[in-house]
N, C-alpha and C positions, 0 to 999 in steps of 0.2 A: 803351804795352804793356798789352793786356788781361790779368791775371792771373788770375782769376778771373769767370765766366762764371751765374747763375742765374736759371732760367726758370721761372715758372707760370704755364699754360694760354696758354700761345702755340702754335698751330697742335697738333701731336702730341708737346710738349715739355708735358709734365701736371706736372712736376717735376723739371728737373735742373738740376744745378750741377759746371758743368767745373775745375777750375782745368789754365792754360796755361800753356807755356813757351814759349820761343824758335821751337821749333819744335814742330807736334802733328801727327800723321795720325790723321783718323779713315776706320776701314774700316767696310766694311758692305755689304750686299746693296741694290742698285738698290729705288727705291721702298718704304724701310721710313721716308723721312723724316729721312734725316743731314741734306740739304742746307738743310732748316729750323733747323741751329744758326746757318748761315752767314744766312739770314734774319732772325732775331733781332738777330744783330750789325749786319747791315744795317741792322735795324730802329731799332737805337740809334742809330747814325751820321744816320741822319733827324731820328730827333727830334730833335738837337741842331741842325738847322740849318733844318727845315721847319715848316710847318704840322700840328697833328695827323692834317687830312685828307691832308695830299699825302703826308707820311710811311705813311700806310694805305694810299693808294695806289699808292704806288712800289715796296713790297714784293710781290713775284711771288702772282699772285693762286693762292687754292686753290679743287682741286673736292673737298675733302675734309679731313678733319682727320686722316688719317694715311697722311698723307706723300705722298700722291697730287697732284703741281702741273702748273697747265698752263700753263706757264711765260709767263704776260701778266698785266699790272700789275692787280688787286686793285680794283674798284670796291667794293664792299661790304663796311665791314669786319669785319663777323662771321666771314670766312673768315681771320680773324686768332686767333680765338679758338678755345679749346680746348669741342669741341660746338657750337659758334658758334652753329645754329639751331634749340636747343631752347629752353622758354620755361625759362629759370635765370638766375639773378645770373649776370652775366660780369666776369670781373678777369681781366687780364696785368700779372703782378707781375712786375719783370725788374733785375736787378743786376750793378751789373760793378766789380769790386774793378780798379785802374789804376795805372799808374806815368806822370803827363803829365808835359809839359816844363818845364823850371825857369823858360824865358822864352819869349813867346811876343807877337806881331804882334794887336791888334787892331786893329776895321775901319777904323776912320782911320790906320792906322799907325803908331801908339806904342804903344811897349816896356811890357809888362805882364809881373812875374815874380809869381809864384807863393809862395805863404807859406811850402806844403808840397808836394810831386808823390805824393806814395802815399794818394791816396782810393778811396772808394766810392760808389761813385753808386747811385741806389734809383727805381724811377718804378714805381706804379699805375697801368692804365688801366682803365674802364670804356668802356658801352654806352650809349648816349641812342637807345632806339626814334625812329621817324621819329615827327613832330610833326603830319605831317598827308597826305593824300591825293598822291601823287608826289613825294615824299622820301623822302629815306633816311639812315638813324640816323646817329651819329656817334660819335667818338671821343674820351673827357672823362677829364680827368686829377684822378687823386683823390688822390696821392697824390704827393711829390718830396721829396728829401732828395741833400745832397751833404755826407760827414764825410770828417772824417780818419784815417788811419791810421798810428797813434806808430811813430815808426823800432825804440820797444823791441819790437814786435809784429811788425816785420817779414819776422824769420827764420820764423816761424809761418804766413806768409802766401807768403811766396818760397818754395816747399819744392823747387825746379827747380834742378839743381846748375849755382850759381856761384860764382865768387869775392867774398866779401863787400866784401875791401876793394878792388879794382879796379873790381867791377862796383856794386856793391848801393851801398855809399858813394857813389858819384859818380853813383848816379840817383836815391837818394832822398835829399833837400835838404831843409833850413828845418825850423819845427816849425810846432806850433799847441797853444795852451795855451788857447782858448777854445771852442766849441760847434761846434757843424755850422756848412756856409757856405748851406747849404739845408733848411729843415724846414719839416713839416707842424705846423699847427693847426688842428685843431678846436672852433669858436667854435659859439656858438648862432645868429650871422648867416650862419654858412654855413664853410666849409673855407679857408683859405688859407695861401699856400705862403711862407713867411719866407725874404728875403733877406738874410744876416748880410754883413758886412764881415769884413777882414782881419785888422783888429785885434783882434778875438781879440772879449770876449763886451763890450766899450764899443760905447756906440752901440746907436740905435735900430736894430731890423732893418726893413725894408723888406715888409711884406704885397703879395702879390696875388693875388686874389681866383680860386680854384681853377676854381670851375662858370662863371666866365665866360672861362676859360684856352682860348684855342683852339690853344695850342701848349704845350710844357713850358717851364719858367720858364726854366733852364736856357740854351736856344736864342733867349734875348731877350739876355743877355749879349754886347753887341758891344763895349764899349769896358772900356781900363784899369780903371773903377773897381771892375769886382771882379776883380781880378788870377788868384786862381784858380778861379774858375768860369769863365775863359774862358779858362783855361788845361785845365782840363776840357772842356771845349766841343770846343776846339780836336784835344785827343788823340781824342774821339771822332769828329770829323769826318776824319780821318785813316785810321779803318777803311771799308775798301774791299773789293768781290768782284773779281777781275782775272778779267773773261771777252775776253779775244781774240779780235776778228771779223777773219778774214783781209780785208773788205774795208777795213775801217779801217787795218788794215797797211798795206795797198799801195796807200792814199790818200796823193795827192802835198801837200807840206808848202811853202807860200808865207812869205814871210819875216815876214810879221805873225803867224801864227802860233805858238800858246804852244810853248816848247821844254821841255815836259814831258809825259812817255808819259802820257796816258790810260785809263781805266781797260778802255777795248775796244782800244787799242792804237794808237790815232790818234796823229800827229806823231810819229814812231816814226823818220825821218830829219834832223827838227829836234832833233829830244833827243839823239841821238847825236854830230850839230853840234855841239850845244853841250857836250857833255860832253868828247870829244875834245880842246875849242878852251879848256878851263878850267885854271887852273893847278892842277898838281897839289899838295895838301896836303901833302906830304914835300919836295918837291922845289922848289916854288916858283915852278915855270915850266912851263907846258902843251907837249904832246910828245904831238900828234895820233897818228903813229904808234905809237906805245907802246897806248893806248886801241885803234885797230884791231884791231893785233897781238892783246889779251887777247882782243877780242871775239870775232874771226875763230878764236881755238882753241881757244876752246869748244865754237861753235857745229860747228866739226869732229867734237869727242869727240861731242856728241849727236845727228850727220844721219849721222856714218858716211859722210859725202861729203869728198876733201882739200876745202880751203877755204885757199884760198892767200892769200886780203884779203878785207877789208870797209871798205867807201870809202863816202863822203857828199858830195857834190859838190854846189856852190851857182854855180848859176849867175843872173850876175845880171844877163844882158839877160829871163828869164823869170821871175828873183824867185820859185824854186822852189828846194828838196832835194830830191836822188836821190839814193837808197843804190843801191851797185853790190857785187855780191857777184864775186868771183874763186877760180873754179874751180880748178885746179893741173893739171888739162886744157889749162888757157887758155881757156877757155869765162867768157863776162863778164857779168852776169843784173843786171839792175835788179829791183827789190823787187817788182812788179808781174810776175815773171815768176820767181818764187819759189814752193814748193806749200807749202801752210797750214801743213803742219810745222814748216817751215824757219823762216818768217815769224813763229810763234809762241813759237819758241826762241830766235829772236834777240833777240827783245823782252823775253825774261828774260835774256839775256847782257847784254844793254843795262841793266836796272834793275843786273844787279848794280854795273855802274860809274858806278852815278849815288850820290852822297852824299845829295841832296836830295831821294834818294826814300827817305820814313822812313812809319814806320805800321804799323799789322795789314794784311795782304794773305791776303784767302781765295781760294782756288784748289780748281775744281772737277775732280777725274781728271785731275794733270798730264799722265799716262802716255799720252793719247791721242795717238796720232801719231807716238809711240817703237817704234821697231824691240827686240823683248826684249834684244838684245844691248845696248842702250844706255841700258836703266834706270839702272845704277849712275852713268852719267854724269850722265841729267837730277835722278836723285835728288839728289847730290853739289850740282847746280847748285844745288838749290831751297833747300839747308840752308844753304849759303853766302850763300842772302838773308836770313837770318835775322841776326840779332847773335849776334857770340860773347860768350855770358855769363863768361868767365873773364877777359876783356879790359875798359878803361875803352870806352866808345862815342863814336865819334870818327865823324871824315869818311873813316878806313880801316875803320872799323868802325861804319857806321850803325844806327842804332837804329830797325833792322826788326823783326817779327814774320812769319812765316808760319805760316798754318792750311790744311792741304789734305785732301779727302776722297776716298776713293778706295775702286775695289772688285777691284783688280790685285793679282794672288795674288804677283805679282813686288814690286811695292812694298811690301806686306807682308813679307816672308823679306828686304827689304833696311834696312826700318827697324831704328832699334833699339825695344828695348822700352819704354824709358822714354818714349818718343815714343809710341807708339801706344795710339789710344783703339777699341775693337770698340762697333758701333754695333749696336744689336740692337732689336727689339719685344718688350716682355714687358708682364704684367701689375701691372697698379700699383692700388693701395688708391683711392677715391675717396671713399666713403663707407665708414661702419661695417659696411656690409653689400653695395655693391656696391666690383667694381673693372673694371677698363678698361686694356683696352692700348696702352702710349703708348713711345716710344722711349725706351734707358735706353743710358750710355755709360760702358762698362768699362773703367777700365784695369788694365794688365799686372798680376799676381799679385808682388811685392815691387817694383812700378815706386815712382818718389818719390809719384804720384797715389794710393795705394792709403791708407785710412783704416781701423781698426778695422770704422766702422760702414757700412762699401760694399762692393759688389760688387765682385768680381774675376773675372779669365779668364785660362786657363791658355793653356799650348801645345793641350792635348784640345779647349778650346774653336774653334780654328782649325785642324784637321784638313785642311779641304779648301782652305783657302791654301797648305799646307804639300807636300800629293802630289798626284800625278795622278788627274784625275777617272776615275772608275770608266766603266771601257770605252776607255780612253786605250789609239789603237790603234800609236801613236809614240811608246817611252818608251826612257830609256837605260837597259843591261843592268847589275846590280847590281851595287856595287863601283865603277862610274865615277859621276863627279862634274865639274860646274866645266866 
């Protein structure tokens, strides 16, 4: 779970720091640049597992540093930084306070647990000008650090109302009575990024050499022996964008096939397979039908169509799945004969009954494709992806996060407020004597987000989410409601 969120000079993010909960909405007007927080987090999910270049490369390239993208992958990475093509020092300094897993899989698959799970992660980046005649510059790490964060500091840092002892006890584990398990030195031979051990401040720590780092230290971490940095690794490799392509929906699924949703929505009849065909964690014994049943009356509450079943059929002289949806017409639809809506809802009725889909999930405008009568439904869905923080997190209760953004005057009036972040452009201090406008993210006026020394926004501030726009020639006559 990402907790806390902070950015300098990444794209039109010149300075901010989120902190998250369970579940967050941020609103905001098309093209001021939200979609750049969900970038950032992307951006970290890279670093942990890529190259510095490919990770520069894989985040949605820009024609612009505020907020203007043209949504294909990023050859050059000055369009990562904030001004990116003036002649200045460049840094993207970026932080994500985390709650990661107590145990966790690495790459040869042994069990590596974790000393502590509540750290903060820290990474520098800089700019290397190209070197010579048809190159181009690259992406150098100047900075890395992984510490811990004492469970007595924890209530300070959780400020998202849970239950301590059901929820917060049973996710934050172990301690640590020694140093960082990542820091920076600077030597007179050059910067290098120290690898500590578990055991607390015994032991030599591990140097490598910063300026010749072509990825962050971090993302070398493949086996047990540092138990939690790769159990950091791991929690960051776990955040994901869920963009839905209907054609990957209604791509047919052959039995070699992973039977896990994707994060454009591919295998999307094999995960279902397989969820359906699992035993249930209360019960002890899988009850295919029972999984349909949930699924199929959901997707009802949010298409507004009866939905009488949802089937997944393996046949295996073609060594394929086919989801078949059932009308209450009688009318019988295989998945490929389903409209993006439909396709796209299901895929989230489907994660909600998967346990082993755990992680941050950013979602851009769920609302697309929702008839307004049926926001409250798909809103309801998308919260129940989330973890209930009053509850232990189990396999009834996964240990999800969602983050969605959105500019639906309905999805607004149906959050609550302690969830909602207003996403805005304003002016920000740059130098003693210039400033510059960069995106800033408000939350609610006594929401738990609100601090002495930040910005707040009221109900005044969100006026035209809340009525009809001026010259609304369809509106209901005063006194009705609902």
């Amino acid at each position: 779970m990402l907790t806390r969120l902070e950015v300098q000079g990444f794209k039109n993010l010149l300075d901010v720091r989120i902190d998250f909960g369970p579940f967050t909405c941020i609103a905001g007007a098309n093209g001021i640049g939200k979609s750049n927080v969900f970038d950032a987090i992307e951006f970290l999910s890279y670093l942990a597992s890529d190259s510095l270049v490919e990770a520069s490369q894989r985040v949605r390239g820009a024609l612009g540093n505020q907020g203007s993208t043209s949504g294909i992958r990023g050859s050059d990475p000055r369009d990562l930084f904030w001004d990116g093509y003036r002649d200045h020092q460049r840094k993207i300094r970026l932080a994500a306070e985390m709650i990661v897993p107590a145990e966790v899989e690495d790459d040869l698959g042994a069990s590596a647990k974790a000393t502590t799970t509540f750290l903060r992660y820290e990474v520098t980046l800089g700019y290397s000008p190209p070197e010579g005649e048809g190159s181009t510059g690259r992406l150098t790490l100047l900075e890395e650090g992984l510490r811990h964060i004492n469970r007595g500091e924890a209530a300070q840092h959780l400020r998202f109302k849970h239950n301590a002892r059901s929820f917060r006890n049973s996710v934050l584990v172990g301690q640590r009575r020694g140093g960082a398990y990542l820091s920076t030195e600077h030597r007179d031979s050059g910067t290098v990024i120290n690898v500590h051990g578990d055991g607390g401040s015994f032991g030599r720590p591990q140097p490598r050499a910063a300026a010749r780092a072509g990825r962050t230290v971090l993302s070398t971490v493949t086996t047990n022996d540092y138990p939690t940095i790769l159990a950091a690794r791991r929690e960051m490799q776990s955040w994901r964008r869920l963009a839905l392509e209907p054609s990957a929906l209604r791509a047919p699924d052959n039995l070699i096939d992973p039977r896990s949703l994707a994060t454009d929505g591919r295998h999307l009849a094999a995960t279902l397979f397989r969820i359906a065909n699992e035993k249930d964690p209360v019960t002890g014994r899988a009850d295919p039908e029972a999984v349909y049943a949930r699924v199929a009356g959901r997707l009802s509450d949010l298409i507004g169509v009866g939905v009488e079943g949802i089937h997944v059929e393996l046949d295996q002289v073609r060594e394929v799945f086919t989801l078949f949806l059932q009308e209450k017409g009688g009318l019988r639809l295989p998945a490929r004969a389903l409209s993006e809506g439909t396709l796209r809802f299901l895929a989230l009725c489907v994660l909600l009954e998967d346990p082993s889909f755990v992680g941050l999930i950013c979602m851009e405008e769920p609302e697309n494709g929702i008839h307004p009568a049926n926001l409250p439904a798909m809103l309801d869905l998308i919260r129940d992806l989330a973890v209930d923080p009053t509850a232990v997190p189990d396999a009834t209760n996964p240990f999800r996060q969602v983050i969605v953004n959105t500019h639906s005057p309905g999805v607004v009036q149906l959050c609550n407020t302690d969830d909602l972040l207003l996403a805005e452009v304003r002016q920000h201090k740059v130098t003693t004597s210039n400033t510059a406008r960069a995106l800033t993210l408000l939350p609610y006026t006594g929401s738990w987000r609100e601090t002495p020394s930040r910005s707040t926004f009221t109900t005044a501030d969100v006026v035209y989410y809340l009525t009809a726009p001026v010259g609304a020639q369809l509106t209901l006559p005063l006194g009705i409601s609902g």
